[in-house]
RODO-2510 file (C-alpha; in nm, 4 decimals, decimal comma):
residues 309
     n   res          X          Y          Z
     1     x    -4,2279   -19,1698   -18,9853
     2     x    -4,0785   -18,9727   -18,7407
     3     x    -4,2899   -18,7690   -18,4580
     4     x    -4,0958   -18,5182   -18,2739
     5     x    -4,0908   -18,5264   -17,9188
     6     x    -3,9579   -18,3199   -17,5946
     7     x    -3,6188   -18,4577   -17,6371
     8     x    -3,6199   -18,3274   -18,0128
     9     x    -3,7429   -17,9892   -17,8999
    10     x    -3,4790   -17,9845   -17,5940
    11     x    -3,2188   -18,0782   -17,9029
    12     x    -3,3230   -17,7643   -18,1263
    13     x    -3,3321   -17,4943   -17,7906
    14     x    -3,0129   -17,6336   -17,6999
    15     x    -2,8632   -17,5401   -18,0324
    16     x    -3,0595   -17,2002   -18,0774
    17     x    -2,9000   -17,1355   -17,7246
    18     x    -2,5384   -17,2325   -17,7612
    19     x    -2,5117   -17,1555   -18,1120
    20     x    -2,2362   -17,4578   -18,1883
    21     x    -2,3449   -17,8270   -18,2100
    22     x    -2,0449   -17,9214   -17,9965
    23     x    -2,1763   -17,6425   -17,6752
    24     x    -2,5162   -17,7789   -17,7604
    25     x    -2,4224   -18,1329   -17,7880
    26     x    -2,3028   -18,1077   -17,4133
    27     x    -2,5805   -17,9558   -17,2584
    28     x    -2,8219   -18,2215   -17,3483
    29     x    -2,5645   -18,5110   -17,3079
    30     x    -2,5518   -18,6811   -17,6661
    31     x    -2,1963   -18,6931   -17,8959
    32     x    -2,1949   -18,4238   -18,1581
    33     x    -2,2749   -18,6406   -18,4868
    34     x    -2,5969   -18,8030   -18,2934
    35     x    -2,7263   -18,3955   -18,2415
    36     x    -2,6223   -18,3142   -18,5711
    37     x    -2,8230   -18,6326   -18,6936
    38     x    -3,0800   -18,5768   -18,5104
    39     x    -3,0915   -18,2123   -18,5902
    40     x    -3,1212   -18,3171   -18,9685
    41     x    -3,4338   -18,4994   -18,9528
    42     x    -3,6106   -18,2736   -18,7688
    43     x    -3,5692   -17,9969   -19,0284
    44     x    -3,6784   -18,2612   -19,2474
    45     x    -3,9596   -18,4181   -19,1157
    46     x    -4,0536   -17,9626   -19,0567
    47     x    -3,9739   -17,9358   -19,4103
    48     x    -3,7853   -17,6251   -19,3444
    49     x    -3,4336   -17,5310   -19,2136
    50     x    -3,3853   -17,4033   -18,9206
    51     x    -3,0435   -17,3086   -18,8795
    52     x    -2,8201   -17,1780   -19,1195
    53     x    -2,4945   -17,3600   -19,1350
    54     x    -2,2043   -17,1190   -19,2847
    55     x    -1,8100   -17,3138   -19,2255
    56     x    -1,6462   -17,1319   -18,9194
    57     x    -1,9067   -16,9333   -18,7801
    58     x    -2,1598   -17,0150   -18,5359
    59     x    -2,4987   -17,1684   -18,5795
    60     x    -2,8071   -16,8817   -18,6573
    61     x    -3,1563   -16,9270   -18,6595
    62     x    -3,3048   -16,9325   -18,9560
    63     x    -3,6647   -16,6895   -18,9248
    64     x    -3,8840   -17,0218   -18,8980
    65     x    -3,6050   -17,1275   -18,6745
    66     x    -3,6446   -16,8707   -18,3953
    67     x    -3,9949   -16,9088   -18,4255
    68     x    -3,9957   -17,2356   -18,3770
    69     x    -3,7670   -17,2762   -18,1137
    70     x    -3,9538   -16,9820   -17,8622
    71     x    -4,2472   -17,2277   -17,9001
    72     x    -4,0501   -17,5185   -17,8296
    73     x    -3,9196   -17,3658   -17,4981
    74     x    -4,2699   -17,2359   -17,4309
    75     x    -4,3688   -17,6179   -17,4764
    76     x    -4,0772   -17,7616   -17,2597
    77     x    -4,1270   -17,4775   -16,9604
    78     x    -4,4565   -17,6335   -16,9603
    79     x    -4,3406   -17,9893   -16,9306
    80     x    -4,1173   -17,8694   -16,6564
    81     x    -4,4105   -17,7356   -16,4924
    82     x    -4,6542   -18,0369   -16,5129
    83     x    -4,4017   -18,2783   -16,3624
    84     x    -4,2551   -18,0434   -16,0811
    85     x    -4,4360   -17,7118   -16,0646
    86     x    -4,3096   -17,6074   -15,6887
    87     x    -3,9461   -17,5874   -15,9175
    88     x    -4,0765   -17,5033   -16,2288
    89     x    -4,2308   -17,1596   -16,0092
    90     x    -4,5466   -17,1933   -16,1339
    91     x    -4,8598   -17,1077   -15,9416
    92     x    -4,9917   -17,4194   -15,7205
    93     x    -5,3508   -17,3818   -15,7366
    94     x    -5,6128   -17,5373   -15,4931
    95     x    -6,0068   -17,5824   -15,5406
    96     x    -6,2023   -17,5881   -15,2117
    97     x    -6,5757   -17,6397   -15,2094
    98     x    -6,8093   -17,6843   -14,9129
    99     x    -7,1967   -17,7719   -14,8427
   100     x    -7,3649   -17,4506   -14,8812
   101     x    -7,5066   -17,5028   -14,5035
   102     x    -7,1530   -17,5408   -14,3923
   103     x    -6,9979   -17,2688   -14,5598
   104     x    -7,0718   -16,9960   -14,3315
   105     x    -6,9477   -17,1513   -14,0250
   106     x    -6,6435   -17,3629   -14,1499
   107     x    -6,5142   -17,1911   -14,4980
   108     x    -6,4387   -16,8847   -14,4194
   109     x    -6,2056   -17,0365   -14,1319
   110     x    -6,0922   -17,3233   -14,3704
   111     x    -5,9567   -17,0278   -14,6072
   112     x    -5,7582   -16,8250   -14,3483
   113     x    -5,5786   -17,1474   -14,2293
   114     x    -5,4681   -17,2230   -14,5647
   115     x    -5,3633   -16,9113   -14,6796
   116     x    -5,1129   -16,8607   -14,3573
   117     x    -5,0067   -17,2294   -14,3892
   118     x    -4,9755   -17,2258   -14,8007
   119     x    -4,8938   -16,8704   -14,8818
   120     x    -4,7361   -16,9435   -15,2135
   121     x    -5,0479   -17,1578   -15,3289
   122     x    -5,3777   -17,0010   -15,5146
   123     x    -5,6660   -17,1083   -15,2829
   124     x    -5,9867   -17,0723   -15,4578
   125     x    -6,3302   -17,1864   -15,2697
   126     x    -6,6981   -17,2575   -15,3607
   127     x    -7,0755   -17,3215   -15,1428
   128     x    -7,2734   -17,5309   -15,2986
   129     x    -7,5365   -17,8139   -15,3004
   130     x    -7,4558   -18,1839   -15,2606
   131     x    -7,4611   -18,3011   -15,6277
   132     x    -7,2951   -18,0013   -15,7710
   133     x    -7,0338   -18,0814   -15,4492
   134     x    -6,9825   -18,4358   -15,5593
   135     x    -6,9859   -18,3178   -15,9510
   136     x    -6,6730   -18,1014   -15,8866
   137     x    -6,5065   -18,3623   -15,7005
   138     x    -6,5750   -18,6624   -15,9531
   139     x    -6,5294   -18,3948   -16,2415
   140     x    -6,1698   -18,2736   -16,1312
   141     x    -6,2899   -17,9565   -16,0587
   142     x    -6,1962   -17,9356   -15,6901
   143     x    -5,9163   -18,0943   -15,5017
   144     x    -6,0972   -18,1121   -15,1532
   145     x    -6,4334   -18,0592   -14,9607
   146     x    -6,6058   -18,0176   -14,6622
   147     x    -6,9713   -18,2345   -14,6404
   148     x    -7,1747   -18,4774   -14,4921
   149     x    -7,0909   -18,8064   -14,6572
   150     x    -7,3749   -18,8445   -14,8887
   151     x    -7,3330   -18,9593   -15,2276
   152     x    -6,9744   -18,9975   -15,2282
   153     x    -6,8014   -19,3218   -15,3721
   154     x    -6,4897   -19,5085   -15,2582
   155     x    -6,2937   -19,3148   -15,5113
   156     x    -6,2379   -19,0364   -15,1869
   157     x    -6,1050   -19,0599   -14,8948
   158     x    -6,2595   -18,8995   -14,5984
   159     x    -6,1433   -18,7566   -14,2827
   160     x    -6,4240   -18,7650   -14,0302
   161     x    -6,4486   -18,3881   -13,8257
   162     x    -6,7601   -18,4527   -13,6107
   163     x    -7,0678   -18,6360   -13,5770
   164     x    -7,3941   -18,4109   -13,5585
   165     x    -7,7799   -18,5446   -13,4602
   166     x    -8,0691   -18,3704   -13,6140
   167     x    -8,2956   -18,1993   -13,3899
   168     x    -8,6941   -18,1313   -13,4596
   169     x    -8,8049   -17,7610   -13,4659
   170     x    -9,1377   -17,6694   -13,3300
   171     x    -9,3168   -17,3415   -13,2204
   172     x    -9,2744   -17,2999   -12,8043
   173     x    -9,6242   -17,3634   -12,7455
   174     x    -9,5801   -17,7235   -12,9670
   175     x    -9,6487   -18,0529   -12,7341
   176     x    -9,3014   -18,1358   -12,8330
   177     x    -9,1199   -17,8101   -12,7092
   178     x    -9,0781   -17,9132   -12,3411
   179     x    -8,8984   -18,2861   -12,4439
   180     x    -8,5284   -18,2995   -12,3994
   181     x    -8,5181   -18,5914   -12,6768
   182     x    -8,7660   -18,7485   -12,9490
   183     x    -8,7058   -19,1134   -13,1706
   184     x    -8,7852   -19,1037   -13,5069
   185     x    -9,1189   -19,3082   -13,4418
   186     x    -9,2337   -19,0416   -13,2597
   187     x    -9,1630   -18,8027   -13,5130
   188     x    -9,3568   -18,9815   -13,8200
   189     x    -9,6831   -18,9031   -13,5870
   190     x    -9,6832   -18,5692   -13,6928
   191     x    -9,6888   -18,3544   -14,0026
   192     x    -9,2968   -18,3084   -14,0770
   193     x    -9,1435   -18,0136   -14,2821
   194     x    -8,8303   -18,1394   -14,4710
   195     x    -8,5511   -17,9853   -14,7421
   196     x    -8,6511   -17,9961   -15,1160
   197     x    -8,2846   -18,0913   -15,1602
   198     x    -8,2555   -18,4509   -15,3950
   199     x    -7,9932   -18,6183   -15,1473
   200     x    -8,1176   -18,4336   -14,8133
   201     x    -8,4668   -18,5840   -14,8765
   202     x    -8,3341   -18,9094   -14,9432
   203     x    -8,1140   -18,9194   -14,6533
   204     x    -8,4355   -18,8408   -14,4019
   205     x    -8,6650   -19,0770   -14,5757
   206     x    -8,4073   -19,3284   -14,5351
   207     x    -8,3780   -19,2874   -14,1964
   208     x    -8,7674   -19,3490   -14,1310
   209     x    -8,7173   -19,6643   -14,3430
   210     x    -8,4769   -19,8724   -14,1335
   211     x    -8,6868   -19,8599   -13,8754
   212     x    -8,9976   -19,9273   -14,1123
   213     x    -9,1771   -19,5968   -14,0754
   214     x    -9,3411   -19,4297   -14,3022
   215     x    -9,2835   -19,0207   -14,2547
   216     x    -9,6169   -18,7832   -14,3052
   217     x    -9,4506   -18,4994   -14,5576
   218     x    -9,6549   -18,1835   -14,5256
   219     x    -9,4127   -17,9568   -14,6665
   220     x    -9,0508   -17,9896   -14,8560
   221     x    -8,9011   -17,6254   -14,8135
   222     x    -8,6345   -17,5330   -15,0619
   223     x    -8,3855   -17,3494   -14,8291
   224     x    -8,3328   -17,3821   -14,4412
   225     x    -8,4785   -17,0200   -14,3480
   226     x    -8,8200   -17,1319   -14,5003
   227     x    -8,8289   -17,4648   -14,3497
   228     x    -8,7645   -17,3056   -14,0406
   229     x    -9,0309   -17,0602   -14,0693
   230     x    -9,2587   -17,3282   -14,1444
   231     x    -9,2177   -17,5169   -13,8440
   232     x    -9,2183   -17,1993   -13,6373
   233     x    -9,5864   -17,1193   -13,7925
   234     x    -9,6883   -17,4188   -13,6886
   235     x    -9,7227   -17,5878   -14,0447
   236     x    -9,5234   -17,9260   -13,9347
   237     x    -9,2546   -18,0535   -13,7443
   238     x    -8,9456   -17,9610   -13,9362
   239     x    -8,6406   -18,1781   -13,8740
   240     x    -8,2631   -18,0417   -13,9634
   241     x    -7,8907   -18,1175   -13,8575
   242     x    -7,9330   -17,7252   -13,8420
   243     x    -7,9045   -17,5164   -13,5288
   244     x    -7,8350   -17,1440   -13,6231
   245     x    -7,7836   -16,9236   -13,3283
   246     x    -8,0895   -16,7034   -13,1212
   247     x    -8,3552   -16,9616   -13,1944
   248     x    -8,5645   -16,7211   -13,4108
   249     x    -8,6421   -16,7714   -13,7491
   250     x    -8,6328   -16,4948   -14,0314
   251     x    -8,9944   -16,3977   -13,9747
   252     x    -8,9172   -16,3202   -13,6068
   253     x    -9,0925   -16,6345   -13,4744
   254     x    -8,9338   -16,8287   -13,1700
   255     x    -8,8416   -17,2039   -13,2204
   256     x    -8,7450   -17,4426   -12,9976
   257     x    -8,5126   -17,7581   -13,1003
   258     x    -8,5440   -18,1004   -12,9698
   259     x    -8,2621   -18,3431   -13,0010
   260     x    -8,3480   -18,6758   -13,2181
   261     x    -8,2294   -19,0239   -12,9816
   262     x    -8,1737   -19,2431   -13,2616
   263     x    -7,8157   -19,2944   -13,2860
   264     x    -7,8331   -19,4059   -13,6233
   265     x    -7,9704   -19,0705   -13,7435
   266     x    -7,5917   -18,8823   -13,6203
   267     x    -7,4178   -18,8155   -13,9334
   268     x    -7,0293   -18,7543   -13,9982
   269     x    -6,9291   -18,4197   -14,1379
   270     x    -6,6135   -18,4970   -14,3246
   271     x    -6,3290   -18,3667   -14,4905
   272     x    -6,3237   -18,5456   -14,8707
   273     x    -6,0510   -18,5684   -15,0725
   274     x    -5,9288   -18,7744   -15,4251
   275     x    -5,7128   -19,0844   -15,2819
   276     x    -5,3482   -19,1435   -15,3983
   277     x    -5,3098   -18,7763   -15,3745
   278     x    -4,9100   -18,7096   -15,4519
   279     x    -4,7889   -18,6081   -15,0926
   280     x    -4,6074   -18,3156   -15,2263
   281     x    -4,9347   -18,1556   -15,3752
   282     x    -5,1162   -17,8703   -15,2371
   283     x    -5,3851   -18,0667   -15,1957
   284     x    -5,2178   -18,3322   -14,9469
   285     x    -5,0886   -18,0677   -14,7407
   286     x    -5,4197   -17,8543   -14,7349
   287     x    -5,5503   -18,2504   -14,6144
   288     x    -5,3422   -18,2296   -14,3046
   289     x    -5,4079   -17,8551   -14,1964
   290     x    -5,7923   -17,8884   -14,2204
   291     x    -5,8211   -18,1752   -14,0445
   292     x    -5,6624   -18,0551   -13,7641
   293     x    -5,8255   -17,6844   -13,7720
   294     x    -6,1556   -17,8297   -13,8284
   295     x    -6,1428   -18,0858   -13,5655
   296     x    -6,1050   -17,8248   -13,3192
   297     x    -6,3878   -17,6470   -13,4218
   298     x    -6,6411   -17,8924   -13,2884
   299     x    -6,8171   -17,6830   -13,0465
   300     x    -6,8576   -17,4536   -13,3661
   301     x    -7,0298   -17,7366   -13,5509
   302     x    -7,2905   -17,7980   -13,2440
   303     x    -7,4328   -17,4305   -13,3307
   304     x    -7,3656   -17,4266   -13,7057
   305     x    -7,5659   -17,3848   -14,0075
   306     x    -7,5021   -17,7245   -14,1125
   307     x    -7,8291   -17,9239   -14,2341
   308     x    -7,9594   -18,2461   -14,4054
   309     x    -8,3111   -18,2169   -14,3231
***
């Protein structure tokens, strides 16, 4: 049985185009009677013609032949485009997403470097939580992102842009405001305020477990503003990689931020990405421009909205 494939369909366009087997026959680099063979079967495996062959004038498409051959070239111009679109001119598309707590400090100047470094590609972006972050990745459904490295398997590469500690957040009149560093075993003697967030929580706890401590929980907040209002009302110590600018929570309440000393609680905020990615993709390129914009921005990071709790 035969099955058509690109090659047939690049045989009938050929034809509809040149109108004469022997024009045609050139074009697509085959000898006349293996086109006109060729040619033959298709129409019979269609069951239709689709040219109509008159002695000593040129080949015409039949009605189910023109049909037939604009989809064919619709169906080839998308082959084209698959395995070269930068020739084929078709729109290169990239899909950036970020850790929501990262986003406003590091998107918005991730986006403006690509965009004057990739003009000619479709940058689209995203904030969001860890697991729908590493669901987009795994999924297909974005090329690159910017996020701690939680959760992520060895199927991505990463690109390391800085190292942050977390710091404990306390009212000014806390015992702990007037440290200049606390360990973790300090910390578990008090009432702690962490994230709600599935892969943030398990992060912290983990952290208390290496060292065989077991953390007193007195509140998990579900967004960074409310655990930082917490721990400015003095309802626990709350602990974030989190240092937004003024040192006032939402609620107008002053907080003070004390550095944690364990190294082992500094974690990498990192530029992931799908390995083996073709070097002439969007995506490869976008690799190299980030890392070195973002890199710079390390200073940025120190301040940024950027937390695990």
């Amino acid at each position: 049985m035969l099955y058509l494939t690109l090659r047939h369909y690049e045989y009938v366009c050929a034809v509809a185009r040149h109108g004469s087997l022997s024009a045609a026959a050139d074009a697509v680099h085959v000898s006349q009677p293996a086109l006109s063979a060729a040619l033959s079967r298709i129409e019979e495996h269609l069951g239709h013609a689709l040219f109509l062959r008159r002695r000593g004038t040129a080949l015409a498409l039949t009605p189910q032949g023109r049909r037939f051959a604009e989809q064919a070239q619709a169906l080839l111009d998308q082959a084209a485009r698959l395995e070269n679109p930068k020739e084929a001119g078709a729109v290169q598309k990239l899909t950036l997403v970020c850790f929501s707590d990262l986003a406003p400090f590091l998107l918005a100047p991730a986006l403006k470097a690509l965009r004057q470094a990739l003009p000619d590609v479709e940058v689209s972006h995203r904030a969001c939580g860890f697991e729908p972050l590493i669901s987009a990745l795994s999924r297909g459904g974005a090329d690159l992102a910017i996020t701690y490295d939680l959760g992520l398997d060895a199927a991505f590469s990463r690109a390391e842009l800085d190292r942050i500690a977390p710091h404990a957040l306390v009212p000014p009149e806390h015992p702990l405001a007037e440290r200049t560093g606390i360990s973790l075993a300090e910390l578990a003697q008090h009432p702690l305020v962490l994230s709600q967030e599935g892969l943030s929580v398990q992060h912290m706890l983990g952290l208390f477990k290496t060292q065989g401590l077991v953390p007193r929980i007195a509140h998990r907040a579900d967004s960074l503003e409310l655990l930082r209002s917490l721990a400015a009302n003095g309802e626990g110590v709350g602990i974030s990689y989190s240092l937004p600018p003024g040192g006032v929570s939402y609620d107008g309440k002053a907080l003070c931020a004390v550095p944690v000393t364990d190294t082992g609680a500094q974690e990498p905020v990192i530029l992931a990405a799908h390995t083996g990615t073709p070097e002439a993709s969007p995506a490869y390129k976008a690799q190299q421009i980030l890392r070195e914009v973002l890199s710079v921005r390390r200073s940025d990071l120190a301040q940024a909205d950027h937390h695990i709790n």
